[in-house]
N, C-alpha and C positions, 0 to 999 in steps of 0.2 A: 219566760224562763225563770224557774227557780233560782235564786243567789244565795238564799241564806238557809241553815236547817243548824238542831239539835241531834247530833247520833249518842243516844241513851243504849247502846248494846256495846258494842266491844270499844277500850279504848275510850271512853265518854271526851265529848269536847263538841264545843258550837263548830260550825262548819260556814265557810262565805265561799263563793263564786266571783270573782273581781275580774276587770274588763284590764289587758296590760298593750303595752307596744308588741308587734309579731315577733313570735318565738326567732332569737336570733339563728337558729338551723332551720324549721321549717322544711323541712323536706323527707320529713318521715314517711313511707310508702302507705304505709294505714292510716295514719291521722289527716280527720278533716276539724280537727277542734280548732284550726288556725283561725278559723273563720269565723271564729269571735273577737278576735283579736281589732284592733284599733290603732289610726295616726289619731284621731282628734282628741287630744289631751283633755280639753274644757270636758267633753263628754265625758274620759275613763273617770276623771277626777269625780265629778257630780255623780257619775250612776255607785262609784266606789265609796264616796264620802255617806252615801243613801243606803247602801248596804251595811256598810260598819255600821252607822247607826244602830242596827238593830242587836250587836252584840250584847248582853248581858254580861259574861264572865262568870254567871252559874256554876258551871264546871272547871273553871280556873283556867281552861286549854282554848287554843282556839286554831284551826286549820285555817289556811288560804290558801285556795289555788288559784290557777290561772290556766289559761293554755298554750304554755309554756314553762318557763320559769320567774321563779320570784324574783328577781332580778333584771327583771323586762315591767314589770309593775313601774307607773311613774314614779318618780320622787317623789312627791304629794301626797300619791296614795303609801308611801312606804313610813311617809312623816307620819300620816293618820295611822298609820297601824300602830307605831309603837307608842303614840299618846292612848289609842283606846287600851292599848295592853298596861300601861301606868295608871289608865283612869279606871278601867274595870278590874283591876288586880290579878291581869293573866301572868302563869308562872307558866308556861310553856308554849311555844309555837311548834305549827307543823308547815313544813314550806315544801316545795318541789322544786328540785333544778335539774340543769341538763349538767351531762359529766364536764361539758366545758367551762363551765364556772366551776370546779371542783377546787380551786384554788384562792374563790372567793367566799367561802362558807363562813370563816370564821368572822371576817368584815362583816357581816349579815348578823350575826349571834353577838357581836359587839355594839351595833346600833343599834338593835333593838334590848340588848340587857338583859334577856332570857333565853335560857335554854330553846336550842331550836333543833329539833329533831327533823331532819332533813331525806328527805323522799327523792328517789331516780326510779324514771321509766327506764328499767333495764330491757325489758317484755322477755327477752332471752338472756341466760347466758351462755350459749352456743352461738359461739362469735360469728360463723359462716353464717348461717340463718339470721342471725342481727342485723348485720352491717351488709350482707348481699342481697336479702329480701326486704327487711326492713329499712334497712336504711340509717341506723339510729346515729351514726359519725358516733361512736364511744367506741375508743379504739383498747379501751383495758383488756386483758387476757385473761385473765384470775378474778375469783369474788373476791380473794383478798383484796386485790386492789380497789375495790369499791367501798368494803368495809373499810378501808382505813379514813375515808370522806365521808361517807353512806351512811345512815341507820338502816334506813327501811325502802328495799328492793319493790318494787310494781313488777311484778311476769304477768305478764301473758300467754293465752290458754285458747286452743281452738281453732289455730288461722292452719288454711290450706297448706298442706306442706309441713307442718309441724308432725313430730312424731310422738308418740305414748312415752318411748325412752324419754327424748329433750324434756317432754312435763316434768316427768319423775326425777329426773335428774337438778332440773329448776326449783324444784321445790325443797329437794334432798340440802341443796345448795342455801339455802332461804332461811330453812330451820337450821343449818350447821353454822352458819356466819352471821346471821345478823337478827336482832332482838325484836323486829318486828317486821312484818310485809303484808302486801295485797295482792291478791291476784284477779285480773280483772278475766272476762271472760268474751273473747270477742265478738260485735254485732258490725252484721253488712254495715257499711255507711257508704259516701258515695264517692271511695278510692278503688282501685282494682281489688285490692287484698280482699278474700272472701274467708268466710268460716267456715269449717268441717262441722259440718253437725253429727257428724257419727262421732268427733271426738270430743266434740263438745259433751253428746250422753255419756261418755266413756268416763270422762272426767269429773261429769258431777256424782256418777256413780260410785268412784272408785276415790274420789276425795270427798264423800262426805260426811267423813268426822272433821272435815277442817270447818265445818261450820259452829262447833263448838271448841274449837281450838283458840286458845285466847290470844296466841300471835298474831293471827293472821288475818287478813278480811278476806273476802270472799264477795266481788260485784260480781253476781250474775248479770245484770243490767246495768249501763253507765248509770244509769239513775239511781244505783241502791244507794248512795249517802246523802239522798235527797235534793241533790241541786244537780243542775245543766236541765238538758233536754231531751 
């Protein structure tokens, strides 16, 4: 599996894949990324301290993810991160949490001592669909209330049962509240949740000027930012 990459198009910034403790929800109805997830410490630490290694700071930025949130990363690996971001000169982070740490963001941006633009898998904001199909436990009603924690919303695009409206409307929401997003595009994996392929052409057809829209990313394949599997 890929862990580390350079994304030189939208947003420039190195990019790592790090191994953490299980997402403390885990029970997303589509996600099987848990399954990277790890108890044995000695291991996240070594495959993670093996990863940063390769940061450079080239781009000043630097992404982490996980599968979960950053805040499920050891402590060890959370030590190393912010010495590589002192040692290579990074002025900015990009982290991902779930809405339930939304209370502990700023403790995050304070230990590490830079700007951290912080990512939530929203996949909807049409809370019925969210929370009764997905599953996601984010009990907010409003984007407002996301923006006031949130930079940058992840939707999702393509899953059975989703409608034309819900997309347009999610994205409508994306570009009006918040200064940056991704939209990932779903692929079978091996949960129940499946993809519409009829809306999945509908939607690259009918969004794609967001391909040079400089908010926004656009994964057609988990794999477009270069790391997982």
């Amino acid at each position: 599996m890929e862990r580390y990459n350079v994304i030189r198009e939208k947003n420039q910034r190195e990019i790592v894949l790090l191994k953490s403790y299980p997402c403390a929800w885990g029970k997303c109805t589509f996600c099987d990324y848990i399954d990277d997830n790890s108890r044995n410490e000695h291991e996240m630490l070594a495959l993670n301290s093996h990863i940063l290694s390769r940061v450079t700071g080239e781009m000043g930025v630097l992404e982490v993810i996980n599968s979960g949130s950053c805040f499920e990363l050891p402590a060890g690996t959370r030590e190393e991160i912010r010495k590589v971001v002192r040692k290579k000169g990074i002025g900015r982070l990009f982290f991902e949490s779930h809405w339930m740490y939304r209370k502990h963001l700023e403790e995050m941006r304070y230990f590490m001592g830079v700007p951290i633009t912080y990512k939530i898998g929203v996949e909807t904001f049409d809370n019925d669909f969210r929370e009764k199909v997905l599953n996601k436990h984010a009990d907010f009603k409003t984007p407002e209330e996301v923006a006031e924690y949130f930079d940058s919303p992840c939707i999702m695009v393509g899953i059975r049962g989703q409608t034309k409206q819900m997309i347009d409307t999610d994205i409508q929401i994306l570009k009006k509240y918040f200064r940056l997003g991704t939209i990932n595009v779903f692929t079978d994996n091996t949960t129940p949740i499946r993809q519409d392929p009829e809306l999945v052409e509908w939607f690259v057809r009918e969004y794609e000027w967001l391909r040079e829209d400089p908010v926004v990313e656009v994964l057609y394949e988990n794999t477009d930012f270069g790391v997982g599997d």
